[in-house]
C-alpha positions as CSV (number, residue, x, y, z in Angstrom):
1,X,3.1,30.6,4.3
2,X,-0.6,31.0,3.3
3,X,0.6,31.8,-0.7
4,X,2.9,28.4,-0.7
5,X,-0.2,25.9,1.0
6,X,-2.5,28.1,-1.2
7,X,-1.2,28.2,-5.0
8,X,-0.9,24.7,-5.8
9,X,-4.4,24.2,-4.8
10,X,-5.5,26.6,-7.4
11,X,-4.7,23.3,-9.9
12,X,-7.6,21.1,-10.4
13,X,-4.9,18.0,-10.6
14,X,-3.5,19.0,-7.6
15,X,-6.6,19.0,-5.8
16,X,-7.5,15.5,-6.9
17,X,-3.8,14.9,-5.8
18,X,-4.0,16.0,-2.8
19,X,-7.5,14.0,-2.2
20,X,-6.2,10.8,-3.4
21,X,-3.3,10.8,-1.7
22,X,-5.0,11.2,1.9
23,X,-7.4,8.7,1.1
24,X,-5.1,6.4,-0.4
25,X,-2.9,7.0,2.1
26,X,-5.8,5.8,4.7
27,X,-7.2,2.7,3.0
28,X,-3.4,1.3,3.0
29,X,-1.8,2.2,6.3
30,X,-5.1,0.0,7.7
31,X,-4.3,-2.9,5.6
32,X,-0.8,-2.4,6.3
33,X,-1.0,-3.0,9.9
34,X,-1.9,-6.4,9.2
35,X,0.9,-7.1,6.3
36,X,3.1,-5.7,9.4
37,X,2.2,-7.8,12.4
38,X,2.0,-11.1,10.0
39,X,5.1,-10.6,8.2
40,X,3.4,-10.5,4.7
41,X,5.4,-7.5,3.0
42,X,7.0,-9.7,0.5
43,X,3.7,-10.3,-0.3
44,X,2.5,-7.0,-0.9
45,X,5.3,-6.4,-3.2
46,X,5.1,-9.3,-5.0
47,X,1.0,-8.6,-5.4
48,X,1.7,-5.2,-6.7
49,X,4.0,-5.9,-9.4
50,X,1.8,-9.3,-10.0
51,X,-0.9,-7.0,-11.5
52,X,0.6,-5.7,-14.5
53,X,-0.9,-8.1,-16.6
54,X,-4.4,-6.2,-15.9
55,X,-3.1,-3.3,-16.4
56,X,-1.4,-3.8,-19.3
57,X,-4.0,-5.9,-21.1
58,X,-6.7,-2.8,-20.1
59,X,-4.4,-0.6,-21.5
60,X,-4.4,-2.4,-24.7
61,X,-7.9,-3.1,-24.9
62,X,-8.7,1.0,-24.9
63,X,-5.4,2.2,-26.7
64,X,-3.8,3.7,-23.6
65,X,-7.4,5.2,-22.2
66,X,-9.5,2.3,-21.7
67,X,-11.8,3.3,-18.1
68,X,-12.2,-0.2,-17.4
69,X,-8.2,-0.8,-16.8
70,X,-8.8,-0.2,-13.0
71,X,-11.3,-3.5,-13.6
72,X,-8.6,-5.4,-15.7
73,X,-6.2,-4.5,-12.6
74,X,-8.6,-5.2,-9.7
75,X,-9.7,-9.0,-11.2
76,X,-5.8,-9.8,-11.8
77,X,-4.7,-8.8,-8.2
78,X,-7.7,-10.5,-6.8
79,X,-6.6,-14.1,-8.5
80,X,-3.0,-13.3,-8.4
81,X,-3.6,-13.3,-4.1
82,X,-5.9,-16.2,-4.1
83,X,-3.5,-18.3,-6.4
84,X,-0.9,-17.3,-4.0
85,X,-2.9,-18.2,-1.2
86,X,-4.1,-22.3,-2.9
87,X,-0.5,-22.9,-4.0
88,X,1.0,-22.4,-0.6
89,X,-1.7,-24.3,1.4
90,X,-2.1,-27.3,-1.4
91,X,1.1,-28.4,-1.8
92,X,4.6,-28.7,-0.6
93,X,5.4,-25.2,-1.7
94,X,5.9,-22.7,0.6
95,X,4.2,-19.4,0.9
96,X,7.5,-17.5,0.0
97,X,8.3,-19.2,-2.7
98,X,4.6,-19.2,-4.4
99,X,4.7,-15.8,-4.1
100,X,8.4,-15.7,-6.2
101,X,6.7,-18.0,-8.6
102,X,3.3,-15.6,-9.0
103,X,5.1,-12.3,-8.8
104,X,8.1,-13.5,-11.4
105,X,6.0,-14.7,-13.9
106,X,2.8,-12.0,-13.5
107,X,5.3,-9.5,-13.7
108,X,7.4,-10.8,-17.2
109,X,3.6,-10.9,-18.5
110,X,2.8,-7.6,-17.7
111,X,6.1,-6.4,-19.5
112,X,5.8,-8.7,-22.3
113,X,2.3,-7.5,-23.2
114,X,3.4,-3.5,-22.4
115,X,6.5,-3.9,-25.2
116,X,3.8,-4.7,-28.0
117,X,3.2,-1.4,-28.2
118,X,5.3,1.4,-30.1
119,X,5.6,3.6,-27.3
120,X,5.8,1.3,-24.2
121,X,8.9,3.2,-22.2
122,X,6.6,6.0,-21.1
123,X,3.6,3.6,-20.4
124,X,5.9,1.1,-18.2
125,X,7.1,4.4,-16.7
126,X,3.8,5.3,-15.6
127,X,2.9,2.0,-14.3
128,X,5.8,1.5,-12.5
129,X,6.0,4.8,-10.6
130,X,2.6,6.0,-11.1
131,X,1.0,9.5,-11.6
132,X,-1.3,10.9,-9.5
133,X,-1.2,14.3,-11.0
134,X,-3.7,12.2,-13.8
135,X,-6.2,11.6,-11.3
136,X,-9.8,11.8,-12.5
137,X,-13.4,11.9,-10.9
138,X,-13.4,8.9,-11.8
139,X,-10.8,7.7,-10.2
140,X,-11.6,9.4,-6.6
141,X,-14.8,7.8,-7.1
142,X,-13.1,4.1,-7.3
143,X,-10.6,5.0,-4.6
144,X,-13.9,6.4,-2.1
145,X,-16.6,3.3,-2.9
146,X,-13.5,0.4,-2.8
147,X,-11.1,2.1,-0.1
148,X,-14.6,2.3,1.8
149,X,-15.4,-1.4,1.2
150,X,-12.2,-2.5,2.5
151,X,-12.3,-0.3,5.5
152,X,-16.2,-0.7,6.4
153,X,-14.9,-5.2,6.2
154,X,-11.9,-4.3,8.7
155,X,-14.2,-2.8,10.9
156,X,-16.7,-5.4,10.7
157,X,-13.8,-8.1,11.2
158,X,-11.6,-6.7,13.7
159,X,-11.8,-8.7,16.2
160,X,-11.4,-11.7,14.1
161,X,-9.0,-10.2,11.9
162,X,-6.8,-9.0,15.2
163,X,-7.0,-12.5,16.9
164,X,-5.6,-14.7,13.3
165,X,-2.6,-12.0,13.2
166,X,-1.8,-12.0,16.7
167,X,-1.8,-15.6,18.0
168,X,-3.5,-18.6,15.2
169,X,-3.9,-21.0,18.0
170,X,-6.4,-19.0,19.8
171,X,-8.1,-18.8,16.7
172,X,-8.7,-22.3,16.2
173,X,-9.3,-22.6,19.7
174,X,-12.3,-20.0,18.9
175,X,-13.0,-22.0,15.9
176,X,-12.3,-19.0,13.4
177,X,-12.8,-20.1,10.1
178,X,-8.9,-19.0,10.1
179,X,-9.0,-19.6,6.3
180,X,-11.8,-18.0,5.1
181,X,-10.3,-14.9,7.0
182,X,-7.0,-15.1,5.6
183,X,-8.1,-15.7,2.1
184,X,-10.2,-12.3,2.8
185,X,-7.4,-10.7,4.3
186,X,-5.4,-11.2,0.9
187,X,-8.7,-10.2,-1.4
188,X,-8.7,-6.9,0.8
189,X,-4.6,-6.4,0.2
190,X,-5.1,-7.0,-3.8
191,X,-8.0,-4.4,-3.7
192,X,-5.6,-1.6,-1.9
193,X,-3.3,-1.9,-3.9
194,X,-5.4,-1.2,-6.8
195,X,-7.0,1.1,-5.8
196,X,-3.4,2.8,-4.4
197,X,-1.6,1.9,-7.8
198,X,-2.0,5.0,-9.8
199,X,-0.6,7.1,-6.3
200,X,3.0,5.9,-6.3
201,X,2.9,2.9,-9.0
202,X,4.1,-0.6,-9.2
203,X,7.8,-0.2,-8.2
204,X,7.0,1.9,-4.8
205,X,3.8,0.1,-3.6
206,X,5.1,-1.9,-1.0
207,X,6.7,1.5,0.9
208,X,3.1,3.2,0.9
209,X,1.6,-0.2,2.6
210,X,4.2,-0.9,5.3
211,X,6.6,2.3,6.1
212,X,3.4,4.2,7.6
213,X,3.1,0.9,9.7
214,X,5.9,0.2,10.5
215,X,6.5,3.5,11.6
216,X,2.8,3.6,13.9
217,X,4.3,0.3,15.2
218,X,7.5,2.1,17.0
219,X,4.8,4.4,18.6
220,X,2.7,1.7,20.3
221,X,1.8,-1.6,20.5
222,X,-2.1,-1.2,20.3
223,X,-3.7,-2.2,16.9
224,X,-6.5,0.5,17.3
225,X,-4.1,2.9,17.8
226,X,-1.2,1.7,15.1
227,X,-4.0,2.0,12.6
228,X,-5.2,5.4,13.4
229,X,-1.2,6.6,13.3
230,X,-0.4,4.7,10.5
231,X,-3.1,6.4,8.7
232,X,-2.0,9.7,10.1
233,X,1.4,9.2,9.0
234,X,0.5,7.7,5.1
235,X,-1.9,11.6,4.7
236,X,0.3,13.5,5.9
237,X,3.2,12.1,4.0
238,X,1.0,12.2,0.6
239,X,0.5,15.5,1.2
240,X,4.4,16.7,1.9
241,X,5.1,14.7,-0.7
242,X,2.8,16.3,-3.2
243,X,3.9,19.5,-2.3
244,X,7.7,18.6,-2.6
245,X,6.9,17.7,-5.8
246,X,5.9,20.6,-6.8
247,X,7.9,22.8,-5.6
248,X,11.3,20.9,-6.0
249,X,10.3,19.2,-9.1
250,X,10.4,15.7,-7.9
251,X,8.4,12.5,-9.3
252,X,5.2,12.8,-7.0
253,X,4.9,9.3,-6.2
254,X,9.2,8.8,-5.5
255,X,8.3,12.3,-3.2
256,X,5.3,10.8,-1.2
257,X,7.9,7.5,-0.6
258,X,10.5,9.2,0.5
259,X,8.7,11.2,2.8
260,X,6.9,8.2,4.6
261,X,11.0,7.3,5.0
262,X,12.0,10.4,6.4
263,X,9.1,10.4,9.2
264,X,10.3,6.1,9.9
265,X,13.7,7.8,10.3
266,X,12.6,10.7,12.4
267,X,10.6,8.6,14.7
268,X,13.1,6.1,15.1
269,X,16.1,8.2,15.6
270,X,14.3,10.0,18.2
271,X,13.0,6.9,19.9
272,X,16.8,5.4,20.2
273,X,17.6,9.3,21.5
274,X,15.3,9.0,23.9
275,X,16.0,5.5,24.9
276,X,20.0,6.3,25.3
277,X,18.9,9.2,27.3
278,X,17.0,6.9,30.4
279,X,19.7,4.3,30.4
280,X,22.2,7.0,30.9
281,X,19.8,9.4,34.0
282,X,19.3,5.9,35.2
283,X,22.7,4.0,35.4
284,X,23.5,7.8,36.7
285,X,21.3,6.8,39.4
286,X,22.9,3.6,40.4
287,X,25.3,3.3,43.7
């Protein structure tokens, strides 16, 4: 047992694998308490495939290694989430369908731009499902100072931030400025999922920000508590499913994915057991 936990970790990409995938993990099972409670996971997926454009353009600019693509990618999912946000509260258009508009057109863009080059099926591949085994210092260092900013605001804002997602009326009641905070809340989503795109990619984004939640939110009902399980839940699945991947062979970010499913699956199924079981011991119990 000690030799299997012990000889990947004798790869230095494994180790900055391993790293980025807890924190990663972390920064977007927080933010993906919120996208649960308030319904926003077509969101999330649309905002992730909406920043290909960055990336792609970033990519261009440097000739496939260009450091500043995580900046490209960071300022496109930042305007792609605030254009989201002014469309649906400016005019007739609903959220839902602004995001459909952004994400359709962001993501053709980002495809467009990525089939200019001579080799752009292994490029979209690596957008699209990420590779984490390419993490750099550099990287860790983006996902520690960013994944910290967006962690130290949700601390700083939780009240606020707990009382717009759980009941709006209250909130204006309070006089929240309930826009200011939701326009904040989608600046903090866009810079997650940077920070989280080179983990699983594009194409599996939206799993790493809401499974982990969604599974925490079977388990309780107290935000505190959803966050800290969620974040729990997103490690140790980037960890499993580092390891699966390099044991079974498996595409790393496809591996962490579908173990954040198996654990939703696991929970639930023994939740329902469970539940079955104390109707059964108590309509046992009835005259």
């Amino acid at each position: 047992m000690i030799q299997f936990i012990v000889e990947p970790l004798q790869y230095a990409f494994m180790t900055r694998g391993l790293l980025a995938a807890v924190l990663v993990g972390i920064v977007c099972a927080v933010v993906g308490t919120y996208i649960v409670l308030r319904g926003m996971a077509f969101f999330g997926d649309a905002l992730a495939h909406a920043i290909l454009p960055g990336m792609a353009v970033g990519y261009l600019a440097g000739g496939g290694a260009n450091p500043s693509l995580f900046w490209w990618a960071l300022g496109t999912a930042v305007l792609s989430a605030l254009g989201i946000g002014v469309i649906s509260r400016n005019t007739r258009i609903r959220e839902d369908t602004a995001i459909g508009i952004i994400f359709a057109g962001m993501f053709a863009l980002g495809i467009a731009l990525i089939s200019t080059t001579n080799n752009y099926a292994v490029d979209l591949t690596h957008f699209l499902f990420g590779n984490i085994l390419g993490v750099r210092i550099q990287d860790l260092t983006y996902i520690v100072v960013f994944g910290g900013l967006v962690l130290l605001i949700i601390g700083l804002l939780y009240k606020e931030f707990m009382v717009i997602s759980f009941d709006s009326v209250l909130a204006t009641t309070l006089r929240l400025p309930t826009r200011l905070l939701h326009y904040l809340l989608l600046v903090l989503i866009a810079i997650s999922i940077v920070v989280a795109i080179q983990t699983v990619g594009v194409a599996l984004m939206l799993a790493i920000l809401v499974t982990p939640a969604a599974t925490a939110y079977l388990l309780t009902k107290r935000l505190l508590v959803m966050m800290a399980l969620a974040a729990l839940i997103a490690s140790l699945s980037g960890v499993v499913g580092l390891y699966a991947s390099y044991y079974l062979g498996l595409a790393s970010g496809a591996a962490i994915v579908l173990a954040c499913t198996l654990i939703f699956f696991l929970v639930w199924g023994l939740l329902s057991l469970r539940q079955r079981m104390v109707i059964t011991r108590l309509s046992g119990t009835q005259p």
